[in-house]
N, C-alpha and C positions, 0 to 999 in steps of 0.2 A: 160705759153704760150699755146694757143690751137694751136692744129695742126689738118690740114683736114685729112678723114679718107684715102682718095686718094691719098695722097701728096706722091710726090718724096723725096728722099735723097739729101739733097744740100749740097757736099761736099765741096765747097767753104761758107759757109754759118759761122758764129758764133759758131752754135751750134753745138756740136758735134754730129757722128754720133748716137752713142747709145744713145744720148737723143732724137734725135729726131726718130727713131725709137721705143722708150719707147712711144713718144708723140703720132705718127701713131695710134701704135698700143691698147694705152688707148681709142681714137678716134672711133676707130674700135668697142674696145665692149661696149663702148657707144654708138654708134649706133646700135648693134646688130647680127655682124657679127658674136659673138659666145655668146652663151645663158651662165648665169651663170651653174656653176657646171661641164661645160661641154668644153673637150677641145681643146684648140685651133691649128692652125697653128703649125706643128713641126718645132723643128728649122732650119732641111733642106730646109723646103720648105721655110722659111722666109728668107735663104739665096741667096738661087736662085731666091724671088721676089725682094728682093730688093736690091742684087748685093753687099752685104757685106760680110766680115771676120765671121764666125762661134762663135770666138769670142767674138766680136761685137754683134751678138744678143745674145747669152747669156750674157751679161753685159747690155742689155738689160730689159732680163727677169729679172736676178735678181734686178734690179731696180724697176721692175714694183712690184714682190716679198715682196719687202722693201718698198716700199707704201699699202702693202696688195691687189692690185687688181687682182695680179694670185695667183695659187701656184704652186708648182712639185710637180709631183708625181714618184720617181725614175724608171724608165724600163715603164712608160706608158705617161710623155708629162707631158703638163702645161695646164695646167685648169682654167680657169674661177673663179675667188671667188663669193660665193653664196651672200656675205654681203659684199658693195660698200663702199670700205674705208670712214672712220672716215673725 
C-alpha cells in the first residue's frame, strides 16, 4: 500500500497503526525528506508529530529495519540506509 508522505494516522482505519506509520514514513524518504546515511526524525519528535505510543514508533522503526530501509545506531538515532532495499 502507498501512503502519502503527508498523511494522518487513521485510527479507525484497517491498518494498524505502526504500519501505517512504517508506510508515512518510507513515503518520506522517498521523497527526500531525509538524504541517505543520514539521520532521521528521533523518536520523540515522531511521537509528538503524530500523536502515538513511543512504542508504536519503535515497532515502527524496527519494521522499517527489517525491510532494510533504516538502521540504529545505539546512543545516536536511526539513519537513512545508503542502499534502497532489495
Amino acid at each position: 500500500m502507498d501512503y502519502d508522505p503527508d498523511a494522518a494516522i487513521d485510527y479507525e482505519g484497517p491498518v494498524t497503526p505502526y504500519r501505517q506509520l512504517a508506510g508515512i514514513l518510507r513515503a518520506r524518504i522517498a521523497r527526500g525528506d531525509w538524504a541517505p546515511g543520514r539521520v532521521m526524525a528521533s523518536e520523540a519528535a515522531l511521537v509528538q508529530q503524530y500523536g502515538l505510543a513511543r512504542s508504536t514508533v519503535r515497532r515502527s522503526i524496527a519494521l522499517l529495519v527489517e525491510e532494510g530501509v533504516v538502521f540504529v545506531v545505539p546512543q545516536r538515532g536511526t539513519y537513512v540506509a545508503t542502499e534502497p532495499p532489495a
